[in-house]
MARROPA-447127 format. One record per residue (C-alpha): residue in three letters; x, y, z. Coordinates in steps of 0.001 Angstrom, whole numbers, padded with zeros to 6 digits, always signed. Last residue first. Layout:
BEGIN
AlaXYZ
...
***
This chain:
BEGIN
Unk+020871-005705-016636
Unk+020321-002416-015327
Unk+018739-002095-011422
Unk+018612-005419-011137
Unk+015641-007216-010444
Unk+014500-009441-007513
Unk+016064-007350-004073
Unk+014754-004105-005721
Unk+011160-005485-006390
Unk+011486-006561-002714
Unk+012484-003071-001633
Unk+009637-001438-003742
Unk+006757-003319-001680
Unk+008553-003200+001317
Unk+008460+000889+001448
Unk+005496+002282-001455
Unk+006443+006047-001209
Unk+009469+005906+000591
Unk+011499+003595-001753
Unk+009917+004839-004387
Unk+011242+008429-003891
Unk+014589+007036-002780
Unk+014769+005106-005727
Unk+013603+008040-007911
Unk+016511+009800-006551
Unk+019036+007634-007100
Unk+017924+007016-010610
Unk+017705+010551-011819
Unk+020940+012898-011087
Unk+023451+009913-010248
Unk+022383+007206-012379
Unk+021471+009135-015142
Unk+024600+011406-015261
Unk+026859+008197-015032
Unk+024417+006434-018068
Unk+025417+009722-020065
Unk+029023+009601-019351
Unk+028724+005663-020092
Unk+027030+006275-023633
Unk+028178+009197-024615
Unk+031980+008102-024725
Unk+030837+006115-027630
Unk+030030+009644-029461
Unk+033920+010428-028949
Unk+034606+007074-031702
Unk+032279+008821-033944
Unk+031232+006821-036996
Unk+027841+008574-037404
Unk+025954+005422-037555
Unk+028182+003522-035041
Unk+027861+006673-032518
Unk+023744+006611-033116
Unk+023807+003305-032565
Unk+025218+003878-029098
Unk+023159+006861-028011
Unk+020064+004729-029280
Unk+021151+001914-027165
Unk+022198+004433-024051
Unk+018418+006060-023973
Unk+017191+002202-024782
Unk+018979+001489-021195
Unk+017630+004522-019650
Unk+013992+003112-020770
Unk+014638-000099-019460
Unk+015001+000837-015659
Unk+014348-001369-013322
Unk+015443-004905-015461
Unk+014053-007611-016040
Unk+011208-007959-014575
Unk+010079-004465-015593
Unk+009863-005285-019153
Unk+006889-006496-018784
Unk+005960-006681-015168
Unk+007164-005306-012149
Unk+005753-001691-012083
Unk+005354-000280-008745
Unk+002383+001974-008409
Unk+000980+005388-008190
Unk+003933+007441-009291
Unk+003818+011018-008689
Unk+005147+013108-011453
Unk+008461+014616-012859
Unk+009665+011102-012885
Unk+007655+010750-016570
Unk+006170+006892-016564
Unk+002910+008244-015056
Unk+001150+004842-013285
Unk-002101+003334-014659
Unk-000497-000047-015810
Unk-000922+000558-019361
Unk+001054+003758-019192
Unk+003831+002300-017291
Unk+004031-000599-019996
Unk+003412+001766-022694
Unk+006739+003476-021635
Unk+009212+000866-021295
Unk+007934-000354-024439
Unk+008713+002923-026052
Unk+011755+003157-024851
Unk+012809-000526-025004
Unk+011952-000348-028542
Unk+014102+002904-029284
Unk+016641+001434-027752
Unk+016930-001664-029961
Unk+016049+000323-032812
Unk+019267+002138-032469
Unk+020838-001020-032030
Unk+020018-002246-035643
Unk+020144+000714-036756
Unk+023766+001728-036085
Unk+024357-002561-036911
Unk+023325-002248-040447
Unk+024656+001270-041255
Unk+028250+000327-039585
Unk+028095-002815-041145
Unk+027401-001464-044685
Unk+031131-000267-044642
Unk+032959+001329-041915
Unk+033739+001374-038287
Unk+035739+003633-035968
Unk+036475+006892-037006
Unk+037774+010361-035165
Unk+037510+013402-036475
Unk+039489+016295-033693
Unk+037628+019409-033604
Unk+033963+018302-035645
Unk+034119+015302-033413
Unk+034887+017359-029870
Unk+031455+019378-031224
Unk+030185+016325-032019
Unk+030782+014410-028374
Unk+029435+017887-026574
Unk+026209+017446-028302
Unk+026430+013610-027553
Unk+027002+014433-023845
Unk+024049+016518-023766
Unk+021586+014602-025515
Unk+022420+011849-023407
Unk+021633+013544-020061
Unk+018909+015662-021836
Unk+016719+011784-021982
Unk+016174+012050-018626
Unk+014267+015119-018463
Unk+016411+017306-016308
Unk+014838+018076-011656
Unk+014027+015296-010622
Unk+012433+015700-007071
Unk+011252+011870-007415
Unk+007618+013161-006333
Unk+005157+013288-003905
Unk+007079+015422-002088
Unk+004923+018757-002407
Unk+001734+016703-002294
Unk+002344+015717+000706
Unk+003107+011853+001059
Unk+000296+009071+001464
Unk+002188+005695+001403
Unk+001881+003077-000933
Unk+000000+000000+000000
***
């Protein structure tokens, strides 16, 4: 049963749309790109596996997302969630919409050949972990108590 919080705290507290903490790393990735080119992979494998992965994300994204949707809870952590989500995706892994975030950050880096671009990918899974993740668990964790710390003790938190 989750707890009844103020409305004021009803909430992760996050304060950047998740999906800024790649966007900004990549930014910074092209402008290092367009200063010092770097390359990687070539041929119709790079265009093959760039969308290959990118897709990959962009599934997990949007599955991610209908599965919160579906199960009456608000999958954006500026808003109160109303329940733990532990299906679906969700029993795999806590948090498959970061993890498409990094998949489409990674295909993009094969698609656009940029060996800084792969430095994206953990910088912006750092940034997530630290700025939104930690704080959502603490949200959930004192929102919904046992409930959330026995989903925690089943899945992992990435993979």
């Amino acid at each position: 049963m989750p707890a009844e919080l103020p409305p004021k705290e009803d909430r992760p507290g996050v304060a950047i749309a998740p999906p800024l903490l790649f966007v900004l790393p990549i930014v910074a990735s092209l402008a290092l790109e367009w200063l010092v080119p770097t390359s990687f992979v070539h041929g119709a494998f790079r265009w093959i596996l760039g969308v290959l992965i990118a897709v990959a994300g962009v599934a997990l994204n949007v599955g991610g997302f209908i599965t919160q949707k579906r199960a009456g809870t608000d999958p954006f952590p500026f808003n109160p969630s109303t329940r733990i989500v532990a299906h679906g995706l969700y029993r795999f892994t806590r948090n498959p919409m970061y993890i498409g975030f990094a998949l489409c950050t990674f295909g993009l880096a094969i698609l656009v050949d940029s060996a800084w671009m792969l430095l994206a990918v953990p910088i912006g899974l750092i940034l997530i972990d630290r700025i939104v993740v930690t704080r959502e668990e603490r949200y959930l964790e004192r929102k919904f108590g046992e409930e959330y710390l026995s989903y925690k003790r089943r899945v992992r938190r990435w993979l």
